[in-house]
C-alpha positions in Angstrom: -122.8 -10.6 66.2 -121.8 -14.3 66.0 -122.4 -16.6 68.8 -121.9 -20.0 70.2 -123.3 -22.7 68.6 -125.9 -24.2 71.0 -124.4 -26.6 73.5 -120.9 -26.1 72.8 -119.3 -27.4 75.9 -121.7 -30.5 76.2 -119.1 -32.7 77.4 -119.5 -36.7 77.5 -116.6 -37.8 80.1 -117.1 -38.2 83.6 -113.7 -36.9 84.4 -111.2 -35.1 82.0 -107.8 -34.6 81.9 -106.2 -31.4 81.6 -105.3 -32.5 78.3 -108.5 -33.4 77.2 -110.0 -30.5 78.5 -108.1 -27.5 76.8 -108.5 -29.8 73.3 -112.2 -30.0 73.8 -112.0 -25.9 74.3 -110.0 -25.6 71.3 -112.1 -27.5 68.9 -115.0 -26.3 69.8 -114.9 -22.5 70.1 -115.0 -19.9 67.0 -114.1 -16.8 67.1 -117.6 -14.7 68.4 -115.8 -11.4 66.9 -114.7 -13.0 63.2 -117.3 -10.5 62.0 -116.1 -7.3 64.1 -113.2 -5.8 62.8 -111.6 -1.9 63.5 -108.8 -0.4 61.6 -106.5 1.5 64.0 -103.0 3.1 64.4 -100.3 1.1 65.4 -100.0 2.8 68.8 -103.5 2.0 70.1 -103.0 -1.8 68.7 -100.6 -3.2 71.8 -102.4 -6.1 72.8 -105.2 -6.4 70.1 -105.8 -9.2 68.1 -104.6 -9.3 64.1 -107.5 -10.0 61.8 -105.6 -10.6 58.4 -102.4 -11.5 57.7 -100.0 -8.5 57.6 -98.0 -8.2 54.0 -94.7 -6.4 53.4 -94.9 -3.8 51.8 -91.0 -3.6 50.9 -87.6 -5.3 51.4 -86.3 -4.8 55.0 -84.0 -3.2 54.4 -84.3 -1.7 51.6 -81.3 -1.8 50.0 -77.7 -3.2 51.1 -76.6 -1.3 53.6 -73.4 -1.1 56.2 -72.9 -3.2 59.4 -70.8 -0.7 60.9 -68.6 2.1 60.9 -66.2 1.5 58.5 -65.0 1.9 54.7 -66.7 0.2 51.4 -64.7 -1.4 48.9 -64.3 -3.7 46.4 -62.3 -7.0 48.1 -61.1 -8.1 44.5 -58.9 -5.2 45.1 -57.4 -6.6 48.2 -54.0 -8.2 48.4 -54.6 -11.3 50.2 -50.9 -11.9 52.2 -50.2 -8.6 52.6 -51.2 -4.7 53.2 -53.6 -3.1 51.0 -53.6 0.6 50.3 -57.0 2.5 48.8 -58.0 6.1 48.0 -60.8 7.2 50.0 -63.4 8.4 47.1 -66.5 9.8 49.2 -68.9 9.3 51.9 -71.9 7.1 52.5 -73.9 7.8 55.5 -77.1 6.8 56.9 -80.2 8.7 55.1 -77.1 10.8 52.7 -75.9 7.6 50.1 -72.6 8.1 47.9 -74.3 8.8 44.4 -71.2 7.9 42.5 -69.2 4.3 41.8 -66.7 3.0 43.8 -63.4 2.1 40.8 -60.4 0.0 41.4 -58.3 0.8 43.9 -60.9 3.7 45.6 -62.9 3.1 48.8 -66.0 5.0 50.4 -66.0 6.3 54.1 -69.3 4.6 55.5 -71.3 4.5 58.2 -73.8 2.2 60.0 -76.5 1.6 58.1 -75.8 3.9 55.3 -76.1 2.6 51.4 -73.7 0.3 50.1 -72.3 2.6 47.1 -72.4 1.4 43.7 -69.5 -1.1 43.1 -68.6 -1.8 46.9 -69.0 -5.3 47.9 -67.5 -5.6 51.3 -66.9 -3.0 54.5 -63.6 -3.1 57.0 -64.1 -1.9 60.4 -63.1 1.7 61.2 -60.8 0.6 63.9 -58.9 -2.3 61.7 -57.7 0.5 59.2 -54.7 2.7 59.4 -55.7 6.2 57.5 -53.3 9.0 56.3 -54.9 11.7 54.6 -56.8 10.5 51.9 -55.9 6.9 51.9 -56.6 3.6 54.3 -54.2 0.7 54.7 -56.2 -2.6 55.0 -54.5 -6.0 57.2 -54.9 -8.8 55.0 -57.4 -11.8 56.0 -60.9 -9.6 55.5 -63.5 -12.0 54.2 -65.7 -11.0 50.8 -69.0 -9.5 52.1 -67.8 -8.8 55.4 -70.2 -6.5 57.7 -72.3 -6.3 54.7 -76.2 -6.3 54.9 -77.9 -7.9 52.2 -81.4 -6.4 51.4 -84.6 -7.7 52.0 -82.3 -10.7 54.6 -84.9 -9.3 57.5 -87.9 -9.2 55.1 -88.4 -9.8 51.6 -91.6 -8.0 50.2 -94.9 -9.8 50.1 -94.3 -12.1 53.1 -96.3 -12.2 55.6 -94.6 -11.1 58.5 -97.6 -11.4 61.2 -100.5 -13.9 61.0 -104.1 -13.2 61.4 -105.1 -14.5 65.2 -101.6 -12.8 66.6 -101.8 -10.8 70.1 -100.1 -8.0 68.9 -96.6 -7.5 71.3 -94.4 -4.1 71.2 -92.0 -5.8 68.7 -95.0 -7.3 66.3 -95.6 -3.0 66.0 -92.2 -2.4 65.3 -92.0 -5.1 62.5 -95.5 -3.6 61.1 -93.9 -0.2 61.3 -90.8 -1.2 59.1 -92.4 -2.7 57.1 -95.0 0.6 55.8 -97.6 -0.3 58.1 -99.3 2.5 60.1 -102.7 0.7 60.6 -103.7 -2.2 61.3 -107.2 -4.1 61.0 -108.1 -6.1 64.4 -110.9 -7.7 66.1 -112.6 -5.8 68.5 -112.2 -6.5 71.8 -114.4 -9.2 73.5 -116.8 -8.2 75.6 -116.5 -10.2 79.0 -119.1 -9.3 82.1 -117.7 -10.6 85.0 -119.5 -11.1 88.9 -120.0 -12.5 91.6 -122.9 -14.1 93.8 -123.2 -14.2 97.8 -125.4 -12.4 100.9 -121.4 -12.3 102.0 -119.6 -10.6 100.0 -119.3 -6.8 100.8 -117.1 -4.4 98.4 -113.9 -3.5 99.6 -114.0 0.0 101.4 -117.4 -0.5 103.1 -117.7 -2.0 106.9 -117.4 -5.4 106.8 -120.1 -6.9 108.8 -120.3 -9.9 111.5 -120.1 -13.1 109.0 -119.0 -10.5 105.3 -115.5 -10.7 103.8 -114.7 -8.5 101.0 -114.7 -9.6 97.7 -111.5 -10.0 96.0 -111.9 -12.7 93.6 -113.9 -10.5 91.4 -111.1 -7.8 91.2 -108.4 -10.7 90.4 -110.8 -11.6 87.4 -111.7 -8.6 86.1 -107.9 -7.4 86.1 -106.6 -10.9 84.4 -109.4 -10.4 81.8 -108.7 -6.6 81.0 -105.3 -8.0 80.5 -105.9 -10.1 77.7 -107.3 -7.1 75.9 -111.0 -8.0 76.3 -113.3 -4.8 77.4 -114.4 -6.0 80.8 -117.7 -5.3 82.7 -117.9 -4.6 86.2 -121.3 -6.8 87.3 -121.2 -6.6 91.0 -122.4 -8.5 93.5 -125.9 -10.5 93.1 -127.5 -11.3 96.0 -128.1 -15.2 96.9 -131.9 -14.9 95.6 -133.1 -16.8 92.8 -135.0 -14.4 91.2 -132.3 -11.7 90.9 -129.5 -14.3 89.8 -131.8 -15.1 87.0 -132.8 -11.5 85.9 -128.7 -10.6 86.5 -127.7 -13.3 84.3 -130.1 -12.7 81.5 -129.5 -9.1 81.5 -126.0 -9.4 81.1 -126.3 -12.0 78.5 -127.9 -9.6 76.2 -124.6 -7.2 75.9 -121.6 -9.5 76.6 -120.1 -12.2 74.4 -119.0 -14.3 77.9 -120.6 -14.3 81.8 -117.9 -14.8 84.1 -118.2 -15.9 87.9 -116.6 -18.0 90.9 -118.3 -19.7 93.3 -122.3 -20.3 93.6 -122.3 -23.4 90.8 -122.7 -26.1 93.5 -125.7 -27.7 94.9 -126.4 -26.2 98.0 -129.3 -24.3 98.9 -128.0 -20.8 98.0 -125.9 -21.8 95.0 -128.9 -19.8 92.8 -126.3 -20.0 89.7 -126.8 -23.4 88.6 -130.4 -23.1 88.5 -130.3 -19.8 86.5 -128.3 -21.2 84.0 -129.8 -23.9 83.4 -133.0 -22.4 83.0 -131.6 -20.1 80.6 -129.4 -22.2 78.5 -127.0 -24.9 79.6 -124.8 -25.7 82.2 -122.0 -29.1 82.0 -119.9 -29.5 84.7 -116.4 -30.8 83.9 -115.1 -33.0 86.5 -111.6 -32.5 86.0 -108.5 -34.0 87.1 -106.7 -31.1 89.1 -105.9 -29.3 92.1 -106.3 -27.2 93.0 -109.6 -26.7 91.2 -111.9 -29.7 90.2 -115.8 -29.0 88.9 -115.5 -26.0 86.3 -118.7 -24.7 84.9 -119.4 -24.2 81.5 -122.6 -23.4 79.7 -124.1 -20.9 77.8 -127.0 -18.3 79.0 -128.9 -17.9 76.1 -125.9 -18.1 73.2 -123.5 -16.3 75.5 -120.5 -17.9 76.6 -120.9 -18.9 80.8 -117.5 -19.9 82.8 -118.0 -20.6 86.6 -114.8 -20.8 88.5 -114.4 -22.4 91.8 -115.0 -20.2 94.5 -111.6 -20.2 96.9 -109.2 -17.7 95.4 -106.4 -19.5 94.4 -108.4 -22.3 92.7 -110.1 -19.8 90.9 -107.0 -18.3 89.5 -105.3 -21.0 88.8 -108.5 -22.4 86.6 -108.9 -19.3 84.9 -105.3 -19.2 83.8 -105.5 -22.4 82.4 -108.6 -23.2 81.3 -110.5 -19.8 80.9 -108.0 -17.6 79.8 -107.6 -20.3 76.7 -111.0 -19.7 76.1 -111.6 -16.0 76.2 -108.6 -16.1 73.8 -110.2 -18.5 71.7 -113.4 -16.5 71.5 -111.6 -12.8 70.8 -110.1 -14.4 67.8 -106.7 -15.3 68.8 -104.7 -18.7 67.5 -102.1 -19.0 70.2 -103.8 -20.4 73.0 -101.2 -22.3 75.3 -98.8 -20.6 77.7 -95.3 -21.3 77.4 -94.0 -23.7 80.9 -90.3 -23.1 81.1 -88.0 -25.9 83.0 -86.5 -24.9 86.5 -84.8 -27.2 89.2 -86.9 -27.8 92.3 -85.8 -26.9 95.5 -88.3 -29.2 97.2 -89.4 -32.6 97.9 -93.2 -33.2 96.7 -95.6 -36.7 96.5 -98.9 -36.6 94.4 -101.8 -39.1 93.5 -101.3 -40.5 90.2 -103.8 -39.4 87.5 -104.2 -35.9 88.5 -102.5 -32.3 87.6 -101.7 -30.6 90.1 -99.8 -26.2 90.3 -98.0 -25.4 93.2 -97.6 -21.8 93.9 -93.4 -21.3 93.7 -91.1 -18.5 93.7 -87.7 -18.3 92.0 -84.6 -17.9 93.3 -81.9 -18.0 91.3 -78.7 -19.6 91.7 -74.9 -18.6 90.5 -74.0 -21.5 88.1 -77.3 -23.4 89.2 -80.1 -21.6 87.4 -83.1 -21.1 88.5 -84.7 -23.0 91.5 -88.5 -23.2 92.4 -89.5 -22.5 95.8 -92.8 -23.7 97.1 -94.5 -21.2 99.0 -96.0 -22.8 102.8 -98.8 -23.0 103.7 -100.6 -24.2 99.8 -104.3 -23.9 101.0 -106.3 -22.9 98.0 -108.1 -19.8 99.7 -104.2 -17.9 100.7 -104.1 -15.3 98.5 -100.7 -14.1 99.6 -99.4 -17.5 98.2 -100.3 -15.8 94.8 -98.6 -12.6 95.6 -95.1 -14.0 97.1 -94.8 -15.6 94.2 -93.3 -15.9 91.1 -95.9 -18.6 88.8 -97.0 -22.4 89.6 -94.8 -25.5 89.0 -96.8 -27.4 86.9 -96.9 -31.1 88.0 -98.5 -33.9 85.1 -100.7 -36.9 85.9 -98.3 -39.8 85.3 -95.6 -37.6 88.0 -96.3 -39.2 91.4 -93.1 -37.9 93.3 -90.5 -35.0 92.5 -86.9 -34.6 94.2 -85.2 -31.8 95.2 -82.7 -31.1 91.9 -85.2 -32.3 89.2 -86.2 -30.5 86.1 -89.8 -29.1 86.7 -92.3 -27.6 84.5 -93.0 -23.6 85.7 -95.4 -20.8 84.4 -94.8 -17.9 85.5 -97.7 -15.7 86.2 -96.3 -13.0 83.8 -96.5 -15.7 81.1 -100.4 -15.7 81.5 -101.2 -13.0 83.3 -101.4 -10.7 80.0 
């Protein structure tokens, strides 16, 4: 099994913009599962990772083929300013081609998708034909090649039609399929162990005692990383006792590719993380220009891959959408990293500090004639978990923005962008 490379995250700056941060994350991870490849039907590969470049095996389509329902023909037997009369020769239809040859002054009843017959060079539409008996009249004005499909125009064979490092989507398995491809050969999936720390936290289901809440973060982690098609391991909770953080951790290490946790990275007397890392591996703390957010924790426990999120709920989503989830895609073998931000019109007025990033929880409404128009949800305190769930994604606010308008563009991800 391939691992980090020691000290991978060892990180120089004081404070780092979001920029600078997913940059340093995409130089500096490999792929841990280069090595660890499957061969699988196409109906068990929906969100798997590609690990070769996928070659046609044929033209798509195979062969010139019909548009519509119509008639094939040869248009240098047209009249071009007036009526044209043909013999209708045969039948072409989809999966039954004409086997014969289309002569002067003959055409071929055809259907969608069905064979161009031998000879034929252009289809008219069924509807823009008058037919009596065995003969069509034609208006004039039809264009050469018209509702003609030309083969191989989808795919030509040997192109590669899907790159190695692709998460695999329900179209990428319908362009495999046409062209010949029942398998495909794929990385296996990541293996991300995922927990959390605190004498607080109590499962949800149990009595919750004097001073306990329930621990949700964990579930929102665990579902956003099975979502990315890693295999995800249930840790639990580890009690705030140094000891068992440091057995827990090095346990885990031993069977996962990355440790995953929010909360129990600071300095205070029962943050037992920090200490457990280090001891085990390393542990840098990137100061980074955000909010909500800030420290984020990366190390490594032994040569396994460590992220620690911040604790509050929101914070800890938000920085595991954009900075972990580039990472556990990094590491599983996949190339396209970055979420796609998509630009709405605000419906709100908003001031910042320059110099820092900032995600505001928004939902959309949409607008006739207007588009769509970002709504912030009130209040934005970073430990309201509603604010995740009455709404639609973040507007996404850059460093150098210090003030935004009601009726300006903004940058918006939407949480279905990133959330698989």
């Amino acid at each position: 099994m391939n691992k980090l490379a020691d000290d991978c995250f060892n990180q120089v700056k004081n404070l780092m913009s979001t920029a600078e941060a997913l940059a340093v994350l995409r130089q500096r991870i490999v792929a841990v599962t280069q090595d660890r490849l499957e061969r699988l039907p196409l109906a068990q590969a929906q969100g798997r990772i590609l690990a070769e470049d996928l070659v046609s095996n044929l033209d798509v389509p195979p062969h010139d083929n019909s548009a519509v329902d119509g008639y094939a023909l040869r248009h240098g037997d047209l009249k071009p300013d007036a009526p044209s009369r043909l013999a209708v020769a045969g039948r072409s239809a989809a999966g039954h081609p004409f086997t014969g040859h289309v002569e002067a002054g003959g055409t071929v009843r055809i259907f969608t998708g069905a064979v161009m017959p031998d000879g034929a060079d252009t289809v008219v539409m069924q509807e823009d034909v008058e037919r009596s008996g065995e003969h069509i009249v034609i208006p004039p004005g039809l264009k050469s090649g018209a509702n003609r499909r030309r083969q191989g125009e989808d795919t030509e064979k040997g192109d590669v039609v899907l790159a190695r490092g692709r998460r695999l989507r329900a179209q990428d398995l319908g362009l495999a399929a046409s062209v010949g491809h029942g398998e495909l050969t794929l990385y296996r999936p990541l293996k991300v162990g995922v927990f959390s720390t605190g004498d607080e936290l109590v499962e949800p289901g149990a009595d919750l005692p004097t001073g306990g809440i329930y621990d949700a973060n964990r579930q929102i982690l665990m579902a956003l990383v099975g979502g990315l098609g890693a295999q995800v391991s249930d840790l639990g909770i580890l009690p705030d006792e140094a000891a068992a953080v440091r057995q827990g951790l090095s346990d885990a290490a031993e069977a996962h590719d990355l440790l995953l946790t929010s909360g129990g990275v600071s300095v205070g007397d029962e943050d037992h993380v920090r200490g457990a890392v280090e001891a085990l591996g390393h542990l840098h703390f990137w100061r980074l220009a955000i909010k909500p957010g800030r420290p984020l924790a990366l190390g490594q426990v032994g040569a396994t891959a460590f992220v620690g999120l911040p604790g509050n709920p929101v914070a800890a989503t938000v920085c595991f959408l954009r900075f972990a989830r580039p990472l556990i895609l990094g590491l599983a073998g996949a190339v396209d990293l970055e979420p796609a931000l998509y630009r709405v019109t605000a419906d709100f007025d908003y001031e910042k500090k320059a110099g820092r990033r900032e995600w505001l929880r928004a939902r959309l409404e949409h607008q006739v004639d207007a588009g769509p128009r970002a709504v912030l949800f009130r209040p934005m305190g970073s430990g309201i978990i509603n604010s995740l769930v009455q709404t639609h994604g973040l507007v996404e606010i850059a460093e150098d923005v210090t003030r935004i308008k009601a009726g300006e563009a903004v940058d918006f991800l939407p949480f279905d962008e990133v959330a698989s």
